[in-house]
N, C-alpha and C positions, 0 to 999 in steps of 0.2 A: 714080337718080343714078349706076349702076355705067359707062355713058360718059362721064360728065362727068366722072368720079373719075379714070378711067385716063388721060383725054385734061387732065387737067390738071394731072394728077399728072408726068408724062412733059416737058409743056410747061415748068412749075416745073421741074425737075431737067435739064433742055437748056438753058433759061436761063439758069440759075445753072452748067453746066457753063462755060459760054461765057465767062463774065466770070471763073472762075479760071484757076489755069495751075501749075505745078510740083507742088510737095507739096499744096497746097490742090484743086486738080484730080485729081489721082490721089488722096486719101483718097475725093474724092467718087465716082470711079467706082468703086472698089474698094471702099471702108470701108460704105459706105452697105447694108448687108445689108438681109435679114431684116425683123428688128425695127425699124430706121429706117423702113423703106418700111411696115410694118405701123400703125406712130403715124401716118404721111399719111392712111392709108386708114381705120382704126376709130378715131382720138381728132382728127385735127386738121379733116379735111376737115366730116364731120360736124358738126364746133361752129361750122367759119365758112364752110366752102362759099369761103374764097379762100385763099391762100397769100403776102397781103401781107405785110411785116415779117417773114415767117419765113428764117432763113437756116440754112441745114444745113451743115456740117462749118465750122464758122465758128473761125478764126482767132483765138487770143488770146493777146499775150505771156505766159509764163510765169514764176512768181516767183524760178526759176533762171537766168532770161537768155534762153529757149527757146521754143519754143511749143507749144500745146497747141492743141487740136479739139474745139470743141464738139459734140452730136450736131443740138442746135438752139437758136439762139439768134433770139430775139424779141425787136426791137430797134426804139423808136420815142424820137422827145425825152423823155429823163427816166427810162426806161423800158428796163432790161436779164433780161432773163429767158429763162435757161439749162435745156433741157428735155433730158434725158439719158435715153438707155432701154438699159437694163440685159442683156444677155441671160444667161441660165441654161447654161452647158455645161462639157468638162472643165475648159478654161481658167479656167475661176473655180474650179473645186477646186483647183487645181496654183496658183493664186498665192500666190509668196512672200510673208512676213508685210512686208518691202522695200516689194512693189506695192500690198499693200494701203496702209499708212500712208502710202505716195503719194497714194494715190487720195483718200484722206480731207482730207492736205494740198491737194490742188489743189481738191476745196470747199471747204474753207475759205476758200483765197487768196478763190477767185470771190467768196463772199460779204464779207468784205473789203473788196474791188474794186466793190464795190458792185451784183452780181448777184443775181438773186434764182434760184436753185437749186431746183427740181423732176425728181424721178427716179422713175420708172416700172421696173417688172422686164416683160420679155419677156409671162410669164405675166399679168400683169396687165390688158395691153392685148389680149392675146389672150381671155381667159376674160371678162375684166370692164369693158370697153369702153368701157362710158356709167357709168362711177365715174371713169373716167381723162379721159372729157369733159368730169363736171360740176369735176373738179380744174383743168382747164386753163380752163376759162371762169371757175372762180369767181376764181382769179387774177389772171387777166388783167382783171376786173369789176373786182376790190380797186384792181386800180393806175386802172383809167381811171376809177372810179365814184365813190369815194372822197368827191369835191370835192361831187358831185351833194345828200350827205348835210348839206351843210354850206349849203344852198340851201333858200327857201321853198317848193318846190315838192312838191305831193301824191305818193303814194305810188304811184300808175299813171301819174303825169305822169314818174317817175322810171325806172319799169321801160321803158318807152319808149323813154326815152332810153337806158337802157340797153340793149335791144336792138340800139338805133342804133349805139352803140360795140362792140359784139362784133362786129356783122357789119360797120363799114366802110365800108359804101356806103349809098348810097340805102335807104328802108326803104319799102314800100307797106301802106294800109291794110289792105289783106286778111291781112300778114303781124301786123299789130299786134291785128287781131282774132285772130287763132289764136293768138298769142301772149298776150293777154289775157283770151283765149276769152269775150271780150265782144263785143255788138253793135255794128250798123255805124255805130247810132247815138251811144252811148258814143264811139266812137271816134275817130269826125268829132270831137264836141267834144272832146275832148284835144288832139288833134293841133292844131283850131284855136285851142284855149289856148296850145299851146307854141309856135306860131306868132305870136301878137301877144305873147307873150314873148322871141321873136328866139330861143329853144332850136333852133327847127325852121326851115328855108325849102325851100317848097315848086322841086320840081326839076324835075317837069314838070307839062303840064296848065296850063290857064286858070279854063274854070269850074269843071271838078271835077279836083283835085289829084291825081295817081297815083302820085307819089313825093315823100320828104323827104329833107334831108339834115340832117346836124347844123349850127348853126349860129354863126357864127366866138367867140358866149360862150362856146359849150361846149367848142369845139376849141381855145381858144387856150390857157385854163389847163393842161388836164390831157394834152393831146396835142403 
């Protein structure tokens, strides 16, 4: 996946160049260091393999009149979550007690404001990678999954689904067998359970189905 990483990683951050402009456009070429680009590559890409919803140096008024940047914010109906990564150098020794009690203010606002707040340190994504994955997926699971618990449906008719909502798009059975590291037979039947439950509609394919998507039950509530 190391061309697909870099060719989409580049593609997302020329995008989203494109559509800022002043201070929002220059933090993103300038600010976006390191550690920014380090979470794209070992904690985000890895969990969803797309870059939808993701917004980098993202724009929020501030509780003084001002504004502030987020390092990423993950943003869908209902659904705000603020993903910060922290880097380790002198500049964090040398801040005055001032900047700190800022910084702790302007979490709090967020949460407030109705954000939900996640912060990683530099080290963490670097040494410990797939902890900082399973944190961003079980989150991001919490807000979109939530509703799923609150349904009659079986406990692999659910992980399913929920695969379906982490990654976005279409899901194919081979990924749902790997995913459930169950047979192909197993698999058919669920999928065609959640299928004559309107959970799932098939997206391609006639006789034999190749992909699903979610379907308008699941997406309307919780997405």
């Amino acid at each position: 996946m190391v061309w697909d990483l870099k060719k989409s990683t580049k593609y997302f951050l020329m995008l989203t160049c494109r559509a800022r402009s002043g201070e929002r456009l220059r933090r993103l070429q300038e600010g976006h260091n390191q550690a920014e680009k380090l979470f794209l590559k070992q904690v985000w890409w890895p969990s969803f393999y797309h870059f939808r919803y993701l917004h980098p140096e993202y724009e929020v008024d501030d509780f003084k009149d001002g504004k502030r940047y987020l390092d990423f914010a993950y943003i869908r109906p209902a659904i705000r979550i603020c993903f910060e990564v922290d880097g380790y150098g002198p500049h964090l020794k040398n801040i005055s007690r001032w900047q700190f009690s800022d910084s702790l203010e302007r979490q709090n606002q967020l949460v407030i404001d109705g954000w939900t707040v996640i912060r990683f340190s530099y080290d963490q994504i670097n040494e410990n990678p797939r902890r900082c994955q399973q944190i961003v997926q079980q989150v991001i699971g919490r807000w979109l999954g939530d509703e799923l618990d609150q349904t009659s449906l079986s406990f692999v008719e659910k992980e399913v689904l929920r695969l379906a909502i982490r990654k976005g798009e279409a899901i194919t059975p081979i990924e749902v067998e790997k995913y459930l590291n169950s047979t192909d037979k197993t698999v058919k039947k669920v999928l065609s359970q959640l299928v004559d439950k309107k959970m799932l509609i098939p997206t391609s394919g006639t006789m034999r189905v190749r992909s699903y998507r979610l379907g308008d039950q699941v997406k309307h509530p919780i997405l």
